[in-house]
N, C-alpha and C positions, 0 to 999 in steps of 0.2 A: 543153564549149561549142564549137559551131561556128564558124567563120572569117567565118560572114555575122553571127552574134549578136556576136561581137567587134566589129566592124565597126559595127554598132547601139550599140554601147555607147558608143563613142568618141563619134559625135553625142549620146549620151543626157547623158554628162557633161559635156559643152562646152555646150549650149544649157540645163540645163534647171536653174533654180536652188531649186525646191520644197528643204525643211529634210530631209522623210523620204529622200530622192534623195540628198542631201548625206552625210546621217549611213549611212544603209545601206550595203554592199556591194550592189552591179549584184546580183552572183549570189545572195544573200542576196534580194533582192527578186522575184526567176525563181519561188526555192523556193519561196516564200509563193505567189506567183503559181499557180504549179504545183498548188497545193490548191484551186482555185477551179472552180465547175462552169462552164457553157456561157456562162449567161446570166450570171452575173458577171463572168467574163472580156469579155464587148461591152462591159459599161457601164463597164468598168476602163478599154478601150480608147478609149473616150472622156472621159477627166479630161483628160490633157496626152498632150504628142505623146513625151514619154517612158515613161509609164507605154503609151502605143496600140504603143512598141515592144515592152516586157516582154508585154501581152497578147496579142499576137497572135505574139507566138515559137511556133516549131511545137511546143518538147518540153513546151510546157503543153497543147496538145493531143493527148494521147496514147488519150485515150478521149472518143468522142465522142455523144452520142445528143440526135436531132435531131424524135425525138417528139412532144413538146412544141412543135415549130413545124410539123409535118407541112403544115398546110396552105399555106403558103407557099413551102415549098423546093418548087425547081426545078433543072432537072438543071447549070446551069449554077452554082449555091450546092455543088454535091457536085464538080466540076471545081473549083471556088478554091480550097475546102478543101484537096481532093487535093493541089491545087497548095504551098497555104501549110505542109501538114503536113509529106509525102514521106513518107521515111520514119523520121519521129517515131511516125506514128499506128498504135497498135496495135488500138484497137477501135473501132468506126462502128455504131451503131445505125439505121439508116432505115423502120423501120416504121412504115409508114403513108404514107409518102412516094407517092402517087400517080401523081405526076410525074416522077419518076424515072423513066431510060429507059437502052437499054443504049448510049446515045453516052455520055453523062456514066461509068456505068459503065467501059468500057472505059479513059477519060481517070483514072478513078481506079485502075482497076489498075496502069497504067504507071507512077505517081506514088507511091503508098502499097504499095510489094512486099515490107512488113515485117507489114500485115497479118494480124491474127491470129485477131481475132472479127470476123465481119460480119453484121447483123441485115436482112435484106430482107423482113421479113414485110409482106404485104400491099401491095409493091410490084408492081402488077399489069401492070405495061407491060415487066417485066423478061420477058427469053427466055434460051432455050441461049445466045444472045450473051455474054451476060454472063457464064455459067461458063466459055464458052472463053476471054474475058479472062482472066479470075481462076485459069485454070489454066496459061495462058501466063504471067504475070508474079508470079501471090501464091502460090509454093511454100511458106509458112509457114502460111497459112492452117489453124486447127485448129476453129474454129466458124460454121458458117453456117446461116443462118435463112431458108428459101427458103418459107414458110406462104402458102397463097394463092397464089403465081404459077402460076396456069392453064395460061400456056404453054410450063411445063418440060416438057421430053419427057428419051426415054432418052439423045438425046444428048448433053445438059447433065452427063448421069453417066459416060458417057462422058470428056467432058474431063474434068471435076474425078478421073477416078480416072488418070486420066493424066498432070496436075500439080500434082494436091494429092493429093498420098500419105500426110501425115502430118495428113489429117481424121479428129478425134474425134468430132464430134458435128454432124451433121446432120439440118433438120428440113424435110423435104418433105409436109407433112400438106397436104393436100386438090390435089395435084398429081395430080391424075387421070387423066392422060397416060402416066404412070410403069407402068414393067410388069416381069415378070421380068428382061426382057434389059437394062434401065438396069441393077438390081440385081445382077446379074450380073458386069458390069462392075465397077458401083463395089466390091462387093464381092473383086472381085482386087486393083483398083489400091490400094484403103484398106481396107488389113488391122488399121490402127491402129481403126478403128474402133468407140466404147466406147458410143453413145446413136445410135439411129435414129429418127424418128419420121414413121409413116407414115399417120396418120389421114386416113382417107378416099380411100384410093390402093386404089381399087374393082377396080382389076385386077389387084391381084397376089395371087398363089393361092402352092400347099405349093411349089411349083420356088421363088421366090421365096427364102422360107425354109431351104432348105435349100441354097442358095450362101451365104449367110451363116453357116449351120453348119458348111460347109466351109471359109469362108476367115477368116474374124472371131472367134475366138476371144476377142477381150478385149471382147465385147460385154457393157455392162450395162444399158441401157434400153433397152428396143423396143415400142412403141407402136403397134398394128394395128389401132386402133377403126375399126369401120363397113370392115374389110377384107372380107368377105362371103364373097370365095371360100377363105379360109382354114377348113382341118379340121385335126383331129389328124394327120394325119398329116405337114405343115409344123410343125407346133407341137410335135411329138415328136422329130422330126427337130433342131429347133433346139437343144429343151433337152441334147439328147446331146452335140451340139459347143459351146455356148455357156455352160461351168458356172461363169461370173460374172458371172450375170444375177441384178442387184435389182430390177429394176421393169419388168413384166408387164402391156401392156395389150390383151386380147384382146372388149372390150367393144362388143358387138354382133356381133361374129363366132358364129353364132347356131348353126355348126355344130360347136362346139365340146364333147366331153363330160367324161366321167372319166378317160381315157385321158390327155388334157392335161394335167390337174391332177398324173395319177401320176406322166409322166414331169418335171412342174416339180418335183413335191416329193423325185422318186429324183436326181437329176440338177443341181437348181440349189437348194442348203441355204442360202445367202445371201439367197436373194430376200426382201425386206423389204417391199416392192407388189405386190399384183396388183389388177387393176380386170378385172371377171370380168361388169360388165352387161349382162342382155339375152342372157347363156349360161342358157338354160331346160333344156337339156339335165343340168346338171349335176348332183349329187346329195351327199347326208352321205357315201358311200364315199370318192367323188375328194377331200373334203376332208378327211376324216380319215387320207389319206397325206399330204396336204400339210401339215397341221397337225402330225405326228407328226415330219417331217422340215425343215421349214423354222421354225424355232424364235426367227427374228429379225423374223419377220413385222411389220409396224408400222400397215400402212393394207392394207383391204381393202372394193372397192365390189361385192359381190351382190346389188346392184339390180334387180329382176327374176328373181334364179336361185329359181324357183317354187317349186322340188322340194325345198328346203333347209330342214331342220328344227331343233329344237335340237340334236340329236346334234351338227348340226357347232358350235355356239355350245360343245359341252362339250367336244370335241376344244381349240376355241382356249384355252379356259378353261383346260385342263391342260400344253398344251404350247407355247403364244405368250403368252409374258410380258410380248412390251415392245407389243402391242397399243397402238396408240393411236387409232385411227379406223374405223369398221364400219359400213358401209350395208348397211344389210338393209332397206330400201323395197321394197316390193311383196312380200315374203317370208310370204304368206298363213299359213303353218305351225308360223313364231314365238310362243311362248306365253311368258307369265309366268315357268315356269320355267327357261326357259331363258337371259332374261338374268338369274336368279336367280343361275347357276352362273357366268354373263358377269362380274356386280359382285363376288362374293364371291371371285372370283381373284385372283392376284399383277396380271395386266396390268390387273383394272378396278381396283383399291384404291390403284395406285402408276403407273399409265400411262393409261389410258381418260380419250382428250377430247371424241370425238364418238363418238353412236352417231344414227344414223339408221332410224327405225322408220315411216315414213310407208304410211299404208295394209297396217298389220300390224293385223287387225278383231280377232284374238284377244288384243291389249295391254292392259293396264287398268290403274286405278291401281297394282294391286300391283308395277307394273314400276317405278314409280316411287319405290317405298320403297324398292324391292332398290338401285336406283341414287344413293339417299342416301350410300350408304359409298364413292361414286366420288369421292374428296375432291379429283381434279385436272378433274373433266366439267366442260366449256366449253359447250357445244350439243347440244340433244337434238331433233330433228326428229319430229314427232309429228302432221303432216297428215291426217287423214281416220282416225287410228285412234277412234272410236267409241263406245266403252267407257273412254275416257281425261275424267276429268271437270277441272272448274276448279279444285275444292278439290282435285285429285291433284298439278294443277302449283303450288298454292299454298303447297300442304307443302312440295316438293321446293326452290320457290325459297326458302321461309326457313331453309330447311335448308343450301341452297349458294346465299347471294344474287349470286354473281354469272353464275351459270348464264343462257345463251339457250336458253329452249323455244318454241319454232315452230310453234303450232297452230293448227286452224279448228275453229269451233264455228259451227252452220249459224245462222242469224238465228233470233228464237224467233217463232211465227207468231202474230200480233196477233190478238186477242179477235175475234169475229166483234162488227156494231155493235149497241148497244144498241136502235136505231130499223129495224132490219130492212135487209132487202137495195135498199131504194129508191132513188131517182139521187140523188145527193149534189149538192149547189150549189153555186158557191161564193159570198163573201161578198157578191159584189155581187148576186148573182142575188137573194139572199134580202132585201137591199134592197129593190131593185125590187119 
């Protein structure tokens, strides 16, 4: 306890005569305090002016998330804070915080230099300001949430790999300003670096990638969706230096083939995700190495990979046991028996909770039987396939009543009229 909570205390016992205050221990009442979220702690703060000291003590706010009031915080509520925490607070959520700018920012890096998760998603008034703070004053800093801020550029990567060296996980998705030479940087100065995620960062191409396989070695998530300029040849490069990679998102990166898939599944046997949609390019060969060699697989989205037939559902079926989630939407080439071989495996009997079949025209109800013996399936996605009737999902739900199946069935087109095609009235007309 600190010298100012002391200090609090001595007022707290001298003025306040409530029975619970009496009988408790000060610091016995902190603890308890201490387990309380955001909005409980205000309304504690206002019973008596004893208990407004216990809640508003800084070590009861140690994590803070401020979502839930988004629209009202304002840059000078993130300055109090800063003020009243110091460094108590180890994690800040402000996503969504609109309002937030990088003056307030800055007022809380000087304040809060203990720092450790900070969430700025969709703080959109934030700039490189702000990581220059936060790399001048929060060297402890290991998670930052930068989603949506528009006006990151490379230089924002710059400082943080210049005073935040021991960041693990960074999420710059849809920072579209961002280009090799940020990653480049950040990649020297945070070698700890274990999750990146870069969805929708339009400019970075294979350079990109392959400073990260140079310097990041303990990388395990990296997230490339809608990267566009990425090919195999960044994505091969990566998996060479980065062999404790579990989660793979190369979805929409549309140049993508079997090459990728071979070097994830020679090179990264851990990977437990990949999210592979809107890769059309790719084929049953590229996944029948990865299946043969990545053996702890668990979710997998080939949404859109056209080319992809049962073969690869037989590979997963033999060598990914702890399967638990498979989109194959849009997978034209999927038939019957193929999630035959999908149910009747270790991962569909004892693992398989989602499988997603939307707009597979060759499914029918027989897929629905095979997936009877899926005794842990949760949701089955079944949009536009065709050939799938009502009594097939009827079966299946009293089979496993707590299954979600998700389908459309077109409206049935009404009888043409018994009195011909003539103008129809309505009730008053026929009055008159």
């Amino acid at each position: 306890m600190n010298s100012i909570t002391k200090g609090r205390f001595e007022v707290f016992s001298n003025s306040d005569e409530a029975a619970i205050n009496k009988k408790l221990p000060k610091e016995l009442l902190l603890r308890i305090f201490s387990y309380l979220d955001v909005v409980t702690l205000c309304r504690c703060a206002q019973v008596s002016k004893a208990w407004n000291v216990l809640a508003l003590d800084g070590s009861n706010w140690q994590k803070i998330d401020l979502f839930n009031f988004q629209t009202d915080i304002e840059g000078r509520v993130v300055e109090n804070i800063s003020k009243r925490c110091g460094g108590f607070l180890r994690q800040l959520s402000l996503r969504g915080c609109l309002s937030v700018g990088d003056a307030s920012m800055k007022t809380f890096a000087q304040n809060c230099r203990n720092i450790e998760h900070l969430n700025l998603n969709g703080c959109t008034k934030i700039t490189d300001s702000t990581c220059v703070s936060l790399s001048k004053f929060c060297s402890k800093l290991r998670h930052l949430d930068l989603t949506s801020c528009v006006s990151i550029t490379n230089h924002a990567l710059k400082a943080l790999s210049e005073g935040c060296r021991v960041l693990e996980n960074l999420n710059l998705s849809w920072c579209d300003q961002i280009t090799r030479d940020g990653i480049e940087a950040l990649s020297r100065g945070c070698t700890s670096l274990k999750a990146l995620l870069l969805r929708g960062c339009t400019q970075l191409d294979d350079a990109a990638l392959k400073h990260l396989q140079k310097h990041c070695p303990e990388l395990v998530t990296i997230n490339m969706q809608s990267c566009t300029q990425v090919t195999d040849e960044g994505l091969v490069s990566l998996c060479r230096g980065c062999h404790k990679l579990q989660m793979v998102c190369v979805s929409g990166c549309s140049n993508i083939t079997d090459a990728s898939l071979t070097a994830l599944g020679l090179n990264c046997q851990r990977l437990k995700i990949l999210e592979a949609a809107r890769c059309s390019h790719v084929t049953d060969a590229g996944f029948t190495v990865l299946a043969r060699n990545c053996h702890e697989l668990e979710k997998m989205d080939l949404e859109e990979c056209i080319l992809v037939t049962d073969n690869t559902l037989v590979q997963l079926s033999i060598h990914c046991p702890r399967l638990q989630a498979l989109s194959l939407s849009h997978c034209e080439l999927i038939t019957d028996d193929g999630i035959r071989h999908l149910s009747s495996s270790v991962c569909g009997q004892e693992r398989l909770q989602v499988v997603e079949l939307d707009n597979c025209p060759l499914i029918t109800d027989i897929t629905l039987e095979h997936l009877k013996s899926c005794q842990r399936l949760e949701r089955i996605e079944l949009y536009d396939c065709q050939q799938v009737t009502r009594a097939g999902i009827k079966r299946i739900r009293a089979h496993l009543p707590e299954i979600k199946v998700h389908a459309y069935f077109a409206p049935v087109t009404p009888p043409p009229s018994v009195h011909g095609g003539g103008q129809r009235l309505c009730r008053c007309c026929v009055i008159l």
